[in-house]
C-alpha positions as CSV (number, residue, x, y, z in Angstrom):
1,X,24.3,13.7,-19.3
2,X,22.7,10.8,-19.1
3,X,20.4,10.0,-15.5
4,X,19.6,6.1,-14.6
5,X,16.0,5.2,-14.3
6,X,14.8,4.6,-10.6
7,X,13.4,1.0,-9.7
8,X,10.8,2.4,-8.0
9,X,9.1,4.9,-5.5
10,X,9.1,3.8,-1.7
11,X,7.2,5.8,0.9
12,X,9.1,6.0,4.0
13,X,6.5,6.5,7.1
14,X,8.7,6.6,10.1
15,X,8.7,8.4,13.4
16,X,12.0,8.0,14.2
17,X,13.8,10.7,12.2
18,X,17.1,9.3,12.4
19,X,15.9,6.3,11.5
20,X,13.8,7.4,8.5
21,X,17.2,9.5,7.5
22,X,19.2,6.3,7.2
23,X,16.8,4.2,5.4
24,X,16.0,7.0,2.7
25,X,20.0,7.4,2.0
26,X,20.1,3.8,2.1
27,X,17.1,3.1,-0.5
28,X,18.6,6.3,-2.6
29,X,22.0,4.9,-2.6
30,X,20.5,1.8,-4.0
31,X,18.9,3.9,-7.1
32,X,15.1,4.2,-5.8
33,X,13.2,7.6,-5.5
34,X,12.4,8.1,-1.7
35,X,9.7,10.3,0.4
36,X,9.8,10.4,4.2
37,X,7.0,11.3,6.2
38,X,6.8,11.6,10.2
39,X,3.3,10.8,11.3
40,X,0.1,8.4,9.8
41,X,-2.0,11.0,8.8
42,X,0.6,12.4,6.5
43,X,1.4,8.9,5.1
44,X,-2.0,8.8,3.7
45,X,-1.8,12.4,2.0
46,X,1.4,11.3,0.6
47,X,0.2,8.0,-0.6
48,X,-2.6,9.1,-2.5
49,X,-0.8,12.1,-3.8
50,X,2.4,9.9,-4.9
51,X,1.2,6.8,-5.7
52,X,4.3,4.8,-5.2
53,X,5.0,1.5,-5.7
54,X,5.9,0.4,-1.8
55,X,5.2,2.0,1.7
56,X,7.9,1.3,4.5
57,X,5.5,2.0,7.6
58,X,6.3,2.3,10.9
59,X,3.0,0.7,13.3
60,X,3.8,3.0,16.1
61,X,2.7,6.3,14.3
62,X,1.1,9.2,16.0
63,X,-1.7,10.5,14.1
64,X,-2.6,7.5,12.6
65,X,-0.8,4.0,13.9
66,X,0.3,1.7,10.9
67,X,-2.3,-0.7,11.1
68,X,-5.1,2.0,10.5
69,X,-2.6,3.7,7.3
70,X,-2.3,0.4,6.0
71,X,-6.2,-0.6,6.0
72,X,-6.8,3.1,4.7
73,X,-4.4,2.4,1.2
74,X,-5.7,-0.8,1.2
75,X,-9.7,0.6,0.8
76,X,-8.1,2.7,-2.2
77,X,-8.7,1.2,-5.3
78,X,-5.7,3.2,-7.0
79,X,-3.6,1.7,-4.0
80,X,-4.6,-2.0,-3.7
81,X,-1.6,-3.2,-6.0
82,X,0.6,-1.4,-3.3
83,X,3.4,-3.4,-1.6
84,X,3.0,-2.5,2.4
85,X,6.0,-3.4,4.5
86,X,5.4,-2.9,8.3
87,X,8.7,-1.6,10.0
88,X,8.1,-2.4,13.7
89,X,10.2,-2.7,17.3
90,X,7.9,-5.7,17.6
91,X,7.6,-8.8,15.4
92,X,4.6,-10.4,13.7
93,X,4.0,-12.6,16.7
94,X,3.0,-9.6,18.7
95,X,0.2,-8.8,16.8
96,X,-1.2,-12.3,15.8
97,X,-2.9,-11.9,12.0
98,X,-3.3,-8.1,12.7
99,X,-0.7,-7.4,10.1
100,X,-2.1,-9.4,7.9
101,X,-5.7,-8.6,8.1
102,X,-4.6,-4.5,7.7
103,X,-3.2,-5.8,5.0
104,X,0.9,-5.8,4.9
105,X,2.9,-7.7,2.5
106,X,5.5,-8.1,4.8
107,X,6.7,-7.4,8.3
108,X,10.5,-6.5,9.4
109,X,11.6,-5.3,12.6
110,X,13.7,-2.9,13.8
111,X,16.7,-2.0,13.2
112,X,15.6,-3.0,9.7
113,X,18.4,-5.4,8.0
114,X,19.0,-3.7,5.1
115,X,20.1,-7.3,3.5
116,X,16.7,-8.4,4.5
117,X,14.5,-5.6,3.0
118,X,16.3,-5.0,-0.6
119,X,15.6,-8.3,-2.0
120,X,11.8,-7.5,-1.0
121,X,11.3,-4.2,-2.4
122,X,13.3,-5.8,-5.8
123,X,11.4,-9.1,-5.8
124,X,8.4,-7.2,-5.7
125,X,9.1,-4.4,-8.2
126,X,9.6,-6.8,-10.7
127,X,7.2,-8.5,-10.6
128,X,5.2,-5.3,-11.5
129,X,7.8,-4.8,-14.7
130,X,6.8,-4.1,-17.8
């Protein structure tokens, strides 16, 4: 029996169960290896525990909001290669160069477009091919 390689492992930090639920079938169905975690101080842990290749974090986080998760993996040296996608009810122009200075790659808003988030997370993987 023969299994298909994953394109990659995505961290899913996402308060919205539901929401987290959909994205992870989604990003399974569509052949990558998916955690979910609820809250930002759990996205951290999981981070530096899994290493993956991109985070899918939500800004509005209890424990730890997005922006302070994201500035945290960036200060990692394992994680700086990390691609950060903020998933957000709010767009970029809510939070003028915030996203950028905690350091996302990208910023999507919710309900995430599925069309618009797969060509990010393939772009970007690889790139990182070997």
């Amino acid at each position: 029996m023969s299994t298909s390689p994953t394109r990659g492992h995505v961290l899913i930090a996402e308060d919205n169960r539901d929401l987290s639920r959909i994205m992870s079938h989604l990003l399974t169905l569509a052949g990558y290896d998916v955690v979910t975690v609820h809250d930002g101080r759990d996205a951290v842990e999981a981070a530096f525990a899994l290493l993956p290749e991109i985070v899918l974090l939500d800004i509005g986080l209890p424990g730890l909001d997005g922006f302070r998760v994201a500035e945290r993996l960036r200060g990692e040296a394992g994680l700086q290669a990390l691609v950060i996608i903020a998933i957000s009810g709010y767009d970029a122009d809510m939070y003028p160069g915030r996203s950028q200075r905690a350091g996302f790659d990208h910023h999507l808003v919710k309900p995430v477009d599925i069309d618009a988030l797969l060509p990010l997370l393939g772009t970007k993987l690889s790139d990182r091919a070997v």
